[in-house]
VOPAVEX-893196 format. One record per residue: y, z, x of N, C-alpha, C in turn. Coordinates in Angstrom, 1 decimal. Layout:
BEGIN
<rec n_c2="Y" n_c3="Z" n_c1="X" ca_c2="Y" ca_c3="Z" ca_c1="X" c_c2="Y" c_c3="Z" c_c1="X"/>
...
//
This chain:
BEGIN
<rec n_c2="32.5" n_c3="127.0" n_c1="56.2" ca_c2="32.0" ca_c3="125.7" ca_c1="56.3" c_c2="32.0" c_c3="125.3" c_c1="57.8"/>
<rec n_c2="30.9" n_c3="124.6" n_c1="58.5" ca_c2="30.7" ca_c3="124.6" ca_c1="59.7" c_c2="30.9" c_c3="123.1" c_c1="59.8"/>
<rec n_c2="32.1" n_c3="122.7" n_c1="61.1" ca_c2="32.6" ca_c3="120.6" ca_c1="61.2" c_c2="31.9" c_c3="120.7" c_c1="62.9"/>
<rec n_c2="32.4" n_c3="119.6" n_c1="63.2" ca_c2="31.9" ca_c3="119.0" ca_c1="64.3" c_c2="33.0" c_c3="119.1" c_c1="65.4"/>
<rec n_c2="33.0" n_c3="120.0" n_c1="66.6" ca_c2="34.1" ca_c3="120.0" ca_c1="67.3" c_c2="34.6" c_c3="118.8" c_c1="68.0"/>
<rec n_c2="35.5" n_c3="118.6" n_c1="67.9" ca_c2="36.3" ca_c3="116.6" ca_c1="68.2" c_c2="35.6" c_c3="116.9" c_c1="69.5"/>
<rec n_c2="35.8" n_c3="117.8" n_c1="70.7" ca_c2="35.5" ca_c3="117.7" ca_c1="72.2" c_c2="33.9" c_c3="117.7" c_c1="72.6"/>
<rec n_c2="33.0" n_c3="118.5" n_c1="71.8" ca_c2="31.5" ca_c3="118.3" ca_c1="72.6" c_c2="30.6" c_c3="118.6" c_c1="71.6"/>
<rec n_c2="31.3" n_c3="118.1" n_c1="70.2" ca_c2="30.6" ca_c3="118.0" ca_c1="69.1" c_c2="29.5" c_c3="118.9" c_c1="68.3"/>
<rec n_c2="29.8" n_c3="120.4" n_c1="68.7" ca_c2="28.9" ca_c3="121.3" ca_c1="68.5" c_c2="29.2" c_c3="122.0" c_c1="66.8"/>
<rec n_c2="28.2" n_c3="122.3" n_c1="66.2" ca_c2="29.1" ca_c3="122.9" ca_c1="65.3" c_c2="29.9" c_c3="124.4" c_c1="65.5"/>
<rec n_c2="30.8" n_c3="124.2" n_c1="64.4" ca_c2="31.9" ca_c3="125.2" ca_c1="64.5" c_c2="32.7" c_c3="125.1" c_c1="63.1"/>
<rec n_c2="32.4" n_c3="126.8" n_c1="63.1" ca_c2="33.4" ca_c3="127.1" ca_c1="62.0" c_c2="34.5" c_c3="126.5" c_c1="61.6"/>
<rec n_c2="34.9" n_c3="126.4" n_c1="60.6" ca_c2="36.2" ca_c3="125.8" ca_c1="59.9" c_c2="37.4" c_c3="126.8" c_c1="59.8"/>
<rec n_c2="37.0" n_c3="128.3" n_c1="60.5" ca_c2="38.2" ca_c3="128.8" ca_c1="60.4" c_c2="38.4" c_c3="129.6" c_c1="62.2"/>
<rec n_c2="37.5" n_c3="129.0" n_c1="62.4" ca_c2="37.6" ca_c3="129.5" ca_c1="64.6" c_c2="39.0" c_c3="129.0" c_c1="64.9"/>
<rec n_c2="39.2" n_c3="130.0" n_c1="65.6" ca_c2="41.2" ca_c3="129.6" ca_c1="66.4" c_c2="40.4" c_c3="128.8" c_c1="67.6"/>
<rec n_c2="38.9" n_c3="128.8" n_c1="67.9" ca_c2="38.9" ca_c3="127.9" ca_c1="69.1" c_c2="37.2" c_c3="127.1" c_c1="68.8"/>
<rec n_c2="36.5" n_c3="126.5" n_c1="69.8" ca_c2="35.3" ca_c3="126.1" ca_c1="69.8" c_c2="34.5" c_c3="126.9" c_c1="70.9"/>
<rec n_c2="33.5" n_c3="128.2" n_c1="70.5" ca_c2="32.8" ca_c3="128.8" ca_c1="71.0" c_c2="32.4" c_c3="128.0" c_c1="72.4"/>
<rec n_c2="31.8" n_c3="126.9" n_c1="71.9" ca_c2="31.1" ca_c3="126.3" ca_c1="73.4" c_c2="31.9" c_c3="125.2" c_c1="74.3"/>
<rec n_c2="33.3" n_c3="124.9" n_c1="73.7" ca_c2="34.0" ca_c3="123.8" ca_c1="75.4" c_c2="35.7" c_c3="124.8" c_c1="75.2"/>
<rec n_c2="35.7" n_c3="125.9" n_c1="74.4" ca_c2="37.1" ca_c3="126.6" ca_c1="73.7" c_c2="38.1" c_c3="125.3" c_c1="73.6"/>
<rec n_c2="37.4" n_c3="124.4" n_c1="72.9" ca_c2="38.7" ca_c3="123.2" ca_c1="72.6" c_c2="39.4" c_c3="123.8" c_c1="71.4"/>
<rec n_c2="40.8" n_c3="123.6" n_c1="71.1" ca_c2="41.8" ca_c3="124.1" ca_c1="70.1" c_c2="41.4" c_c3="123.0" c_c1="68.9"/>
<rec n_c2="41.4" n_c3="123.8" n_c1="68.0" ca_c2="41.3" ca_c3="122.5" ca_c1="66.7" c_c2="42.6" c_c3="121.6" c_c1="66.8"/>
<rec n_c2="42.9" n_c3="120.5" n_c1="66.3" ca_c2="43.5" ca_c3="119.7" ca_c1="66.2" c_c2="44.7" c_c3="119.7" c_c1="65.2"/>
<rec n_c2="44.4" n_c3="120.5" n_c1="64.3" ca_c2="45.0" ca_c3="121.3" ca_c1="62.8" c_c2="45.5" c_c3="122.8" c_c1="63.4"/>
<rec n_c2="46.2" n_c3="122.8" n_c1="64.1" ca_c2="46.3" ca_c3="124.8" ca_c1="64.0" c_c2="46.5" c_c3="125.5" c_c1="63.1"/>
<rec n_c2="46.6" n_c3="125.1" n_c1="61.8" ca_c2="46.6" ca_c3="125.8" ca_c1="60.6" c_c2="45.5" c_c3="126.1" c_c1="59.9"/>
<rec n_c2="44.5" n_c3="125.0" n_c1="60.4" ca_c2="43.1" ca_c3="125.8" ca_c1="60.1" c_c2="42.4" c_c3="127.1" c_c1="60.9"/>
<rec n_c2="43.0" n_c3="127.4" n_c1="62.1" ca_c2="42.8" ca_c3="128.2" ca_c1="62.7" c_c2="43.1" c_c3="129.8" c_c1="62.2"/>
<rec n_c2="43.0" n_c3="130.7" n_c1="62.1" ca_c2="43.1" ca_c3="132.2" ca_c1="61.8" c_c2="43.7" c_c3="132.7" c_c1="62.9"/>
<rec n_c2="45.0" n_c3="133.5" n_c1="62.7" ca_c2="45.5" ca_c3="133.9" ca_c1="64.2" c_c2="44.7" c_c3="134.9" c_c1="64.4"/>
<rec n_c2="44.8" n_c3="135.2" n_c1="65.8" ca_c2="44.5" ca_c3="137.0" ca_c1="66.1" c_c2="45.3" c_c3="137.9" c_c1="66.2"/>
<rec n_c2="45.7" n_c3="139.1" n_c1="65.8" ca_c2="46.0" ca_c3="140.5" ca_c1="65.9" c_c2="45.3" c_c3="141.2" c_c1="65.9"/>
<rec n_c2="46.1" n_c3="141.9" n_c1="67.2" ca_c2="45.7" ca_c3="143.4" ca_c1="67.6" c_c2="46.3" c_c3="144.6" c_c1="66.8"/>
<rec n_c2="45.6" n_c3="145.6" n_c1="65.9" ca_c2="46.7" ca_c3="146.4" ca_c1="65.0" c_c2="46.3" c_c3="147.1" c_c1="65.2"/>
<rec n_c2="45.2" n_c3="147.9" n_c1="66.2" ca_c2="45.1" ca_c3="149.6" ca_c1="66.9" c_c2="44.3" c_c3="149.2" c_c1="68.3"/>
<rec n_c2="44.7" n_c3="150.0" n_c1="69.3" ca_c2="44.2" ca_c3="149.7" ca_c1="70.5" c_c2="44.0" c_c3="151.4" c_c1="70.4"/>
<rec n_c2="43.0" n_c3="151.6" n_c1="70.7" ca_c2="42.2" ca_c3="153.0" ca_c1="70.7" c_c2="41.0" c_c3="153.6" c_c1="71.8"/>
<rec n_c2="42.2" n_c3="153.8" n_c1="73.0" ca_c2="40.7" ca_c3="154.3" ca_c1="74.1" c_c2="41.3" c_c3="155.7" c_c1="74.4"/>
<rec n_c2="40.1" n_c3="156.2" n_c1="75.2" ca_c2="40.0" ca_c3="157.5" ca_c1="75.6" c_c2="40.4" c_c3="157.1" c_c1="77.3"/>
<rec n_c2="41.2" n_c3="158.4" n_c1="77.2" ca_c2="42.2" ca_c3="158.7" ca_c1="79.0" c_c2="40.4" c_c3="158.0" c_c1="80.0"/>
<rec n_c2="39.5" n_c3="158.8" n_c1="79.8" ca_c2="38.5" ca_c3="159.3" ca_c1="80.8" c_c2="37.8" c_c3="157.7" c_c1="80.7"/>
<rec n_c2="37.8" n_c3="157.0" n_c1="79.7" ca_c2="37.4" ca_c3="155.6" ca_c1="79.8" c_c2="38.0" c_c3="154.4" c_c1="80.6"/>
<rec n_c2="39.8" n_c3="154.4" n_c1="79.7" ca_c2="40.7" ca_c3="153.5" ca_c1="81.0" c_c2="40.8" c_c3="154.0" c_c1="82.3"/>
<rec n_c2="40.5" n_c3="155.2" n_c1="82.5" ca_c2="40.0" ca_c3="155.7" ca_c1="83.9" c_c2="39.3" c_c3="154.8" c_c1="84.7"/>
<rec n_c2="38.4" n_c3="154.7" n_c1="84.1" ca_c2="36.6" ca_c3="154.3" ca_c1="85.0" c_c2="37.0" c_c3="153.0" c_c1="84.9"/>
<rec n_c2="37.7" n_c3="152.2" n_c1="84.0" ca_c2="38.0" ca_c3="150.9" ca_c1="84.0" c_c2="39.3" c_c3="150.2" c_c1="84.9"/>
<rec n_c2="40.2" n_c3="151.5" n_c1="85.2" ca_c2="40.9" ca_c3="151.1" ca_c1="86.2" c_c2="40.5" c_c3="151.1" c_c1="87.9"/>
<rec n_c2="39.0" n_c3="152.0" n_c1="87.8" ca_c2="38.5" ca_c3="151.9" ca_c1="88.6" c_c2="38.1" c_c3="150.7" c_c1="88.8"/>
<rec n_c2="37.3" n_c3="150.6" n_c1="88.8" ca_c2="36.2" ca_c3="149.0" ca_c1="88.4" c_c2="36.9" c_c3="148.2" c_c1="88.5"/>
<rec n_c2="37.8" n_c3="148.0" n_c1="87.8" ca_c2="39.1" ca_c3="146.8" ca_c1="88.3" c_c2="39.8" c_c3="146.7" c_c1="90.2"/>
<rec n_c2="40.1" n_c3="148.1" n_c1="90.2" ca_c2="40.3" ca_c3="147.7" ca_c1="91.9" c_c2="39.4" c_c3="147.8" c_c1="92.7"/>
<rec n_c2="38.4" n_c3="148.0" n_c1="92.0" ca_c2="36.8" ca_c3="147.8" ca_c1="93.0" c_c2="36.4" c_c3="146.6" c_c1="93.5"/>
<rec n_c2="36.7" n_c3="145.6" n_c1="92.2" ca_c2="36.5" ca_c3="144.6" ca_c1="91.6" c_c2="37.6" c_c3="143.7" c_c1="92.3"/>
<rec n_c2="38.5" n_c3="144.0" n_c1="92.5" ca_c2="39.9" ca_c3="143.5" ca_c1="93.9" c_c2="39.2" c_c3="143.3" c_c1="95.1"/>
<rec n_c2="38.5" n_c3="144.3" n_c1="95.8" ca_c2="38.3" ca_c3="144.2" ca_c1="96.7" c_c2="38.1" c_c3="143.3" c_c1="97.4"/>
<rec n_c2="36.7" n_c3="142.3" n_c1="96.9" ca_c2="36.3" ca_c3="141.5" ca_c1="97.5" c_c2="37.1" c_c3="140.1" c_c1="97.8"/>
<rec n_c2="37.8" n_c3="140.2" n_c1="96.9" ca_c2="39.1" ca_c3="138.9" ca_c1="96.3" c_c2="40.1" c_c3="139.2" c_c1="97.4"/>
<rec n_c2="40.5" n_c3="140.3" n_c1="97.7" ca_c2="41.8" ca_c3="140.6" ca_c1="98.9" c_c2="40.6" c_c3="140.1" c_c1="100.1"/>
<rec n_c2="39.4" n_c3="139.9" n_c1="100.6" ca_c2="38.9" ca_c3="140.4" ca_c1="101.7" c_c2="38.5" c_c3="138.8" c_c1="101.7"/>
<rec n_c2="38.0" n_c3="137.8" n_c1="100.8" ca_c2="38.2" ca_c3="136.5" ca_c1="100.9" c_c2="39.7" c_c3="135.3" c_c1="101.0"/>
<rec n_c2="40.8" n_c3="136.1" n_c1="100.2" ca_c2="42.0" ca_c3="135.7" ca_c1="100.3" c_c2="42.4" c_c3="135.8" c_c1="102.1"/>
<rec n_c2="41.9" n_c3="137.1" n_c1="102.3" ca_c2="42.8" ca_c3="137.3" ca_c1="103.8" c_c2="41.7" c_c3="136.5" c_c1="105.2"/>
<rec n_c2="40.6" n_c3="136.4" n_c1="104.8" ca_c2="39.7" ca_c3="135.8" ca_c1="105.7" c_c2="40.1" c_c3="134.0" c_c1="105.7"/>
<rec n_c2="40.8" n_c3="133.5" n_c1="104.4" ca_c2="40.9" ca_c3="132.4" ca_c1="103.8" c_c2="42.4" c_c3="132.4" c_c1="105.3"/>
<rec n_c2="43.0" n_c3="133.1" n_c1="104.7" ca_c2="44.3" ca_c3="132.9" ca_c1="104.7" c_c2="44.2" c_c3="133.0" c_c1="106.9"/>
<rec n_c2="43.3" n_c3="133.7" n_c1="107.7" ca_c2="43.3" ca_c3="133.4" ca_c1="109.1" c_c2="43.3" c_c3="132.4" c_c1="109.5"/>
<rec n_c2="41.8" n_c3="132.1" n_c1="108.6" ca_c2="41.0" ca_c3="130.9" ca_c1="109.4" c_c2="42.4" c_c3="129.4" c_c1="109.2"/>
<rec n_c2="43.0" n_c3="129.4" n_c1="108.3" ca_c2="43.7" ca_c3="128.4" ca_c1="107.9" c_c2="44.9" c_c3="128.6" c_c1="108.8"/>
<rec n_c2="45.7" n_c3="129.7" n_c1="108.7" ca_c2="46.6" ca_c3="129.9" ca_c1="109.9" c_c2="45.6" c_c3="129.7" c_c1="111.3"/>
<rec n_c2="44.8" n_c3="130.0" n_c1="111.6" ca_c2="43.7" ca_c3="129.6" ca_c1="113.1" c_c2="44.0" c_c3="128.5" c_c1="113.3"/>
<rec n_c2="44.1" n_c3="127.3" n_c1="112.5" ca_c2="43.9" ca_c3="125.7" ca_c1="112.8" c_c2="44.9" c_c3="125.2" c_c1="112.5"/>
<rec n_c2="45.7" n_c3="125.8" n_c1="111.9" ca_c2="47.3" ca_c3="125.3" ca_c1="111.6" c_c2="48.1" c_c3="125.6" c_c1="112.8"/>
<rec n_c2="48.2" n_c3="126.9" n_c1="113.5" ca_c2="49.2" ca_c3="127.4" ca_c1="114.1" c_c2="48.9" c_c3="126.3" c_c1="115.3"/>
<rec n_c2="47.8" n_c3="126.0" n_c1="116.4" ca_c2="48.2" ca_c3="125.0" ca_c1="117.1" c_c2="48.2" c_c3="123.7" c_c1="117.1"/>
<rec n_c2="48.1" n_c3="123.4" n_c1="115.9" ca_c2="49.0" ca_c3="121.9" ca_c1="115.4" c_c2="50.4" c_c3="122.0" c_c1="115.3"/>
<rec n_c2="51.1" n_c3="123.1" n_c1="114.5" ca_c2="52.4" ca_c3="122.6" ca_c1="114.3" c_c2="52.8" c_c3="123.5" c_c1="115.5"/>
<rec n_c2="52.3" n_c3="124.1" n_c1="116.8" ca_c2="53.5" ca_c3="124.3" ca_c1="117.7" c_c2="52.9" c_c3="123.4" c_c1="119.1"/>
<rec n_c2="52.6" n_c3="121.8" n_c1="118.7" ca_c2="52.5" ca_c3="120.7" ca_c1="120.0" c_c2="53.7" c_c3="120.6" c_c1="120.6"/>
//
């Protein structure tokens, strides 16, 4: 049976653990369905390529953090040594 989600009023199942389109929590968590996980099933040569991808996927995040992190030491450091 499909209700009206309290947060952005879209329809939504009556048994969703969340709201597809704002992920607001039902209000009832007992109408909700938990989730479990009861087999996690990959291949070596797949979490491979995926662990790749993932620190590939770092990259740019270390290279914005540390660019973040000069410029802000740049304008900080001769303020606090007046």
């Amino acid at each position: 049976m499909l209700i009206d989600c309290y947060e952005c009023k879209a329809k939504v199942s009556d048994s969703a653990a969340s709201c597809p389109h704002c992920g607001a929590i039902p209000a009832d968590p007992t109408q909700s369905l938990p989730v479990e996980v009861a087999d996690f099933d990959m291949r070596f040569g797949s979490m491979f390529w995926v662990l790749i991808k993932l620190s590939f996927a770092a990259v740019p995040a270390v290279i914005v953090i540390y660019t973040a992190w000069t410029i802000i030491g740049g304008v900080m450091n001769p303020l606090l040594h007046m």
